[in-house]
N, C-alpha and C positions, 0 to 999 in steps of 0.2 A: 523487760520493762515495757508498758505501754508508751509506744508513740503518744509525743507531744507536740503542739503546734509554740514556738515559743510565746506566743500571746498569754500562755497560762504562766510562764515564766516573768514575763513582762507586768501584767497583774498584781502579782505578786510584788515583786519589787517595788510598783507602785504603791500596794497599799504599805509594806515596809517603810516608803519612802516620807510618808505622811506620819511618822511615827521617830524621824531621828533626825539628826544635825544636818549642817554646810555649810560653805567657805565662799570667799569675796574677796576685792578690795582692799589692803590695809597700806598704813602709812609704817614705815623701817623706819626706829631712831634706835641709837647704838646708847649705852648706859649711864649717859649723864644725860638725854635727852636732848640730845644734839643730833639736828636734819641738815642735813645738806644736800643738793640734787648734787648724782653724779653721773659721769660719760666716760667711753674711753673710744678709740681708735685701732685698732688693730689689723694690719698687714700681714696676708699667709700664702701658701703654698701648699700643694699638695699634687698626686697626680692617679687617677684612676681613666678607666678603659673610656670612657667617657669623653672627657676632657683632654686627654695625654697631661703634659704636662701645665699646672693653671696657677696664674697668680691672683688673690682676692685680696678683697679687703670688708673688715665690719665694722659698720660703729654703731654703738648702744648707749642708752640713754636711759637713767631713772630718776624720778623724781620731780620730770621738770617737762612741762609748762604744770602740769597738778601734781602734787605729792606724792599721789600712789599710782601714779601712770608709769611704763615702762617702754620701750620700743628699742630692736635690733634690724635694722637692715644690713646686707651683703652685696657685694659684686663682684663676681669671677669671671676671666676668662680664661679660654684653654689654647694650645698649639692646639688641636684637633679640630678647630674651630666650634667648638662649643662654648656656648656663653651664656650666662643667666643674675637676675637680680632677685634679691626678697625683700621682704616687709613684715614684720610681721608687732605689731601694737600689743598691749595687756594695760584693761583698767584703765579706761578714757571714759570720763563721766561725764553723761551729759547733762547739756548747762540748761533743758529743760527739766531733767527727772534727776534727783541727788541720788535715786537708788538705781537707776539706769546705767550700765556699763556695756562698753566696746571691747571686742578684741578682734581686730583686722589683721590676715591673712591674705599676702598677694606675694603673686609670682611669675614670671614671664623668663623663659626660658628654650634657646634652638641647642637640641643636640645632635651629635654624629653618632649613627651607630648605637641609634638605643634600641633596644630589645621590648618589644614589647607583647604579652603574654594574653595574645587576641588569636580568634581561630584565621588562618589562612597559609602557616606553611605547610605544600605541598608536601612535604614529606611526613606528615601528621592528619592525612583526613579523615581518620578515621575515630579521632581522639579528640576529646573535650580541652582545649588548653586552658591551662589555669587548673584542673581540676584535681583530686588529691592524689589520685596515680599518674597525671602528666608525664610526659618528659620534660627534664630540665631545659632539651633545646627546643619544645615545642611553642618557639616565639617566633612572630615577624619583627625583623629587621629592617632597619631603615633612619633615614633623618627626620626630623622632625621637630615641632615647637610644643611646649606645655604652657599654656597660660592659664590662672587662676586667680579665683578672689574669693576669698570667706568674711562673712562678718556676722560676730555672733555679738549678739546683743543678752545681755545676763540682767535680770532685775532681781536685785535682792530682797526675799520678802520680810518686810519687818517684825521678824522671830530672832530667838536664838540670842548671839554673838553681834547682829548687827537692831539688833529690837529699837535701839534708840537712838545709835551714831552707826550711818553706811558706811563706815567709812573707819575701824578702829585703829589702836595705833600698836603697834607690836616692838616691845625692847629685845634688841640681839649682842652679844657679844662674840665679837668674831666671825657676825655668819650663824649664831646660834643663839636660838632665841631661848631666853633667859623672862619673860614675862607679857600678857596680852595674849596667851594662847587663844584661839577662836575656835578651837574643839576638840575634840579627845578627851573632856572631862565624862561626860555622858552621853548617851546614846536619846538626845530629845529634840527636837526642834523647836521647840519654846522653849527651851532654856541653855539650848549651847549647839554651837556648830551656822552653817548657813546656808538657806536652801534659797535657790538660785530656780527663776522659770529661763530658758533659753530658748532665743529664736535667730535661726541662723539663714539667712541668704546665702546661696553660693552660686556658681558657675566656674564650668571649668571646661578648657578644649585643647582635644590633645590631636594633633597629628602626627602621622608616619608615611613617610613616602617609598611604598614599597612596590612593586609587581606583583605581590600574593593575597592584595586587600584591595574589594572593590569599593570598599569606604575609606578612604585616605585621614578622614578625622572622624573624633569620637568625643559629642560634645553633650554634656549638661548642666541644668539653669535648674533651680527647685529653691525648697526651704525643708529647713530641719528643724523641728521643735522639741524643745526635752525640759526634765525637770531631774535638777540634780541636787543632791544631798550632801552639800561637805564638814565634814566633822575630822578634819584631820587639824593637826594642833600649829601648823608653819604652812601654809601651801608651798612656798619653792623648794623646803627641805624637810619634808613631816617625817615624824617619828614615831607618832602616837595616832589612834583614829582611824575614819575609815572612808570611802567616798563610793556614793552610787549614783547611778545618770541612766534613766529611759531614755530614749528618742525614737522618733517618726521621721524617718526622711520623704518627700515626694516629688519626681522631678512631672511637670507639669505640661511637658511637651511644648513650651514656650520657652523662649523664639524661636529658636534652632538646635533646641535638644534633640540627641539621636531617636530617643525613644521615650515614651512615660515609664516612670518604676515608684513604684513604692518599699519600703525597708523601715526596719525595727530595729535598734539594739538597746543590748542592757549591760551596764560594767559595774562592777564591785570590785575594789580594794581595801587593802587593809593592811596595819602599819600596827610595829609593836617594838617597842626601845626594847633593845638588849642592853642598855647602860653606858658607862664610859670604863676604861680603865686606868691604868698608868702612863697607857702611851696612847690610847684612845678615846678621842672625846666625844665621841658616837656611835654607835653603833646599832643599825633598824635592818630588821626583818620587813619585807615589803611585799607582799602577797597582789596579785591581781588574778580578775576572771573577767572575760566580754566574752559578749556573743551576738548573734547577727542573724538576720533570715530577711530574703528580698519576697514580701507579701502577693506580687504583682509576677511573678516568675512561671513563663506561660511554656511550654517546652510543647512541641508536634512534632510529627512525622512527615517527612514529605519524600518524594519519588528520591530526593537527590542528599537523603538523609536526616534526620532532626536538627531544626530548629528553634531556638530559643526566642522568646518576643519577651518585653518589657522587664529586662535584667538591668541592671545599675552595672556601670562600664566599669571595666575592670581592676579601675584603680578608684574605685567607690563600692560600696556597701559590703558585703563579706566577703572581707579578704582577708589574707596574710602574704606578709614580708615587708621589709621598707621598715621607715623609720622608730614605729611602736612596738610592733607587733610580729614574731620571729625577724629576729634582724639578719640571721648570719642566709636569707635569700632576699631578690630582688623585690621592689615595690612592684605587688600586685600580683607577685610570682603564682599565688593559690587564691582563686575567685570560684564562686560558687553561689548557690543559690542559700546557702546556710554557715556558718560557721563556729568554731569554738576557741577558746585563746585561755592558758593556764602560763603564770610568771611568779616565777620567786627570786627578787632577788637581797642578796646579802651587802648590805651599805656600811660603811665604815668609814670615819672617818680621824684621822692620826694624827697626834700634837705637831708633827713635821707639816712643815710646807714649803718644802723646796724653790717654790717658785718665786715666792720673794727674795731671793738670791741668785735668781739668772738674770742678766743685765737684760734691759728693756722688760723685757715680762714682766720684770720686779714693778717695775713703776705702775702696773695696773694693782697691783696690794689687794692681790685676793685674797679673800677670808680664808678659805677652806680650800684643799683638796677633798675627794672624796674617792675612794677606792670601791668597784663594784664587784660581784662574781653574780650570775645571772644564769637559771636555766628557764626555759621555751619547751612549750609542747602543743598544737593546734592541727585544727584539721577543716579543711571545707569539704561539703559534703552536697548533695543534691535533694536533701530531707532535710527539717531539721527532724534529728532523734538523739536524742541521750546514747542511745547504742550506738549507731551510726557515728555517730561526730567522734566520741571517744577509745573509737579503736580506729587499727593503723594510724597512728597521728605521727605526724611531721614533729621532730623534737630536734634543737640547737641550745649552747651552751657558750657562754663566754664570758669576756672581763670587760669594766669600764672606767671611765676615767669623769671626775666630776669636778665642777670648777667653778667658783661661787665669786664674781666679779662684780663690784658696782650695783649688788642686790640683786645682780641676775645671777643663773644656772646655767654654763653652757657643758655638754655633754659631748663623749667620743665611748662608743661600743664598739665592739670586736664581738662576732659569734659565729660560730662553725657549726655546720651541720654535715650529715652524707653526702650536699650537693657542694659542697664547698664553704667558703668564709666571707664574712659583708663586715663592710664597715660602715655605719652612721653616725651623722654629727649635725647634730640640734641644740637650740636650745630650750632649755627645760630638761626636769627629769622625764623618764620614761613614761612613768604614771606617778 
């Protein structure tokens, strides 16, 4: 197959993109049209290499100061002395533009003994880290902080699902919406679904204090702007529909970005009810594809080996592992100048729900469990190429666990691959 630059990829989707639905904003009232904002609290534990052993706490919050707003923060700390807080907002309208929305991402966090999957262990000089034949130990180690901050700003354009109210109102019973779908009827954007322009600020700085790196932090400041497509019929639990998103990322080399980079990607999913049965009251097939390529990826030779100039750090632009994207390796484990990402996974959801009959859990009266099975297969590569990307590829397989509280999604994956097994836990679904 002829080499492609993904721009021709990108294009496309584009002009696709002008041609179908997307998703927004909506207000949750349960069958008789009754809202009530709700919150809850919750106290955990847990313990990974990371942290040793860590106590947390979350609380989350929907409905309230605005209707369709939602926010979960955390704080953990560990015996390993690691410690960390999050933030993270959806659907904060702002009080100049009704079709203007927020979703704020922040993070500040010092850990012990993070691994991090940058070139400098000596026992690896000769090898690209990160790259799709790495080694698994081909990381520097050390301590260090990650601090960050996202805020993506979504304007809904008046098409579709939100043509005449940003802001619509969606009936659920149980967790399951039952009326107000905002897309999976058709494939239009004038007439269903909701297409969203975004523009995202970020900054993010990571250090590690090691002896094998003569850059001890690795920091960038940019914007990312995209234009996404949503036509799936629920955003926090679709079952129907399909979703796609362009973006441009460019880090600007202000203030104290490591380097300038530019990056592209494109994602496509796709969502198809397998029905209910006798014991189950859902069941969705849920397809995803992304892909990636850093524009701006300047690679030389020099006396003392090849050099890479204006690549996006390695827990930015084409990667895998960590929380989305092959889960069962670490965030960042495979960076490259290109990438590919293929997910299926099988959602189900069963009349049982256990959890309102464990003491204390019960009193959070989640709707839904959900039961996942999930396989992975991706590849970063130093091209992009169709050929390239899709042979030898990294592939993982695993189960999850889905939990629908107070109108939010919180999630626990398990996936195992060749290199081992990873656990994540977020909220929201996957894609």
């Amino acid at each position: 197959m002829k080499r492609a630059s993904i721009l021709t990829l990108i294009s496309f989707l584009l002009a696709v993109a002008a041609v179908r639905p997307a998703f927004g904003a909506t207000i949750i009232v349960n069958t008789n049209g009754d809202f009530a904002p709700a919150s809850f609290l919750l106290p955990y534990a847990f313990y990974n290499q990371y942290f040793g052993f860590a106590v947390a706490a979350a609380y989350g919050s929907s409905g309230s100061p605005q209707k369709q707003m939602s926010y979960v923060t955390s704080a953990m700390v560990g015996s390993a002395g690691s410690g960390a807080v999050y933030f993270l907002g959806k659907d904060i309208q702002m009080p100049f533009c009704d079709r203007l929305f927020l979703d704020p991402w922040a993070s500040a966090g010092y850990f012990q003994n993070q691994n991090v999957y940058i070139q400098g262990n000596p026992s690896y000089a000769d090898q690209q880290a990160g790259s799709n034949g790495s080694s698994k130990h081909n990381y520097v180690s050390g301590n260090g902080s990650d601090i960050y901050g996202y805020l993506n700003f979504k304007y809904d354009l008046p098409l579709g699902a939100v043509r005449d109210n940003p802001i619509p109102t969606q009936v659920v019973d149980k967790g399951l919406l039952v009326s107000g779908a905002t897309g999976g009827k058709t494939w239009n954007p004038l007439s269903d679904g909701i297409t969203e322009v975004q523009f995202q600020p970020f900054s993010r700085r990571q250090t590690v204090d090691s002896p094998d790196v003569t850059t001890d932090n690795i920091q960038t400041t940019g914007l990312t702007t995209g234009l996404a497509y949503d036509n799936r019929d629920f955003a926090p639990n679709p079952s129907t529909g399909s979703y796609q998103r362009v973006s441009l990322s460019r880090d600007f080399g202000v203030p104290d970005s490591t380097t300038t980079w530019t990056e592209v990607e494109a994602e496509y999913d796709k969502f198809f009810s397998l029905g209910a049965t006798d014991h189950m009251r859902q069941q969705v097939l849920a397809l995803s594809f992304w892909t990636a390529e850093a524009l701006s990826w300047q690679e030389q030779n020099t006396p003392t080996g090849p050099v890479i100039n204006h690549r996006p750090p390695n827990y930015a632009g084409a990667k895998l592992g960590g929380l989305y994207r092959m889960r069962a390796f670490p965030s960042g484990r495979f960076s490259d100048k290109a990438a590919i990402y293929y997910c299926a996974e099988y959602r189900f959801i069963p009349d049982w729900n256990p959890l309102n009959s464990i003491p204390y859990i019960k009193n959070l009266k989640s709707d839904w469990i959900q039961g996942v099975v999930f396989v992975e297969t991706g590849r970063v590569a130093p091209e992009w190429s169709i050929t390239t990307l899709n042979s030898q590829m990294q592939c993982d397989g695993g189960v999850g666990l889905r939990v629908m509280v107070k109108r939010l999604v919180a999630r626990v994956d398990i996936a195992a691959s060749a290199e081992g097994a990873g656990v994540q836990m977020m909220v929201g679904q996957s894609f």
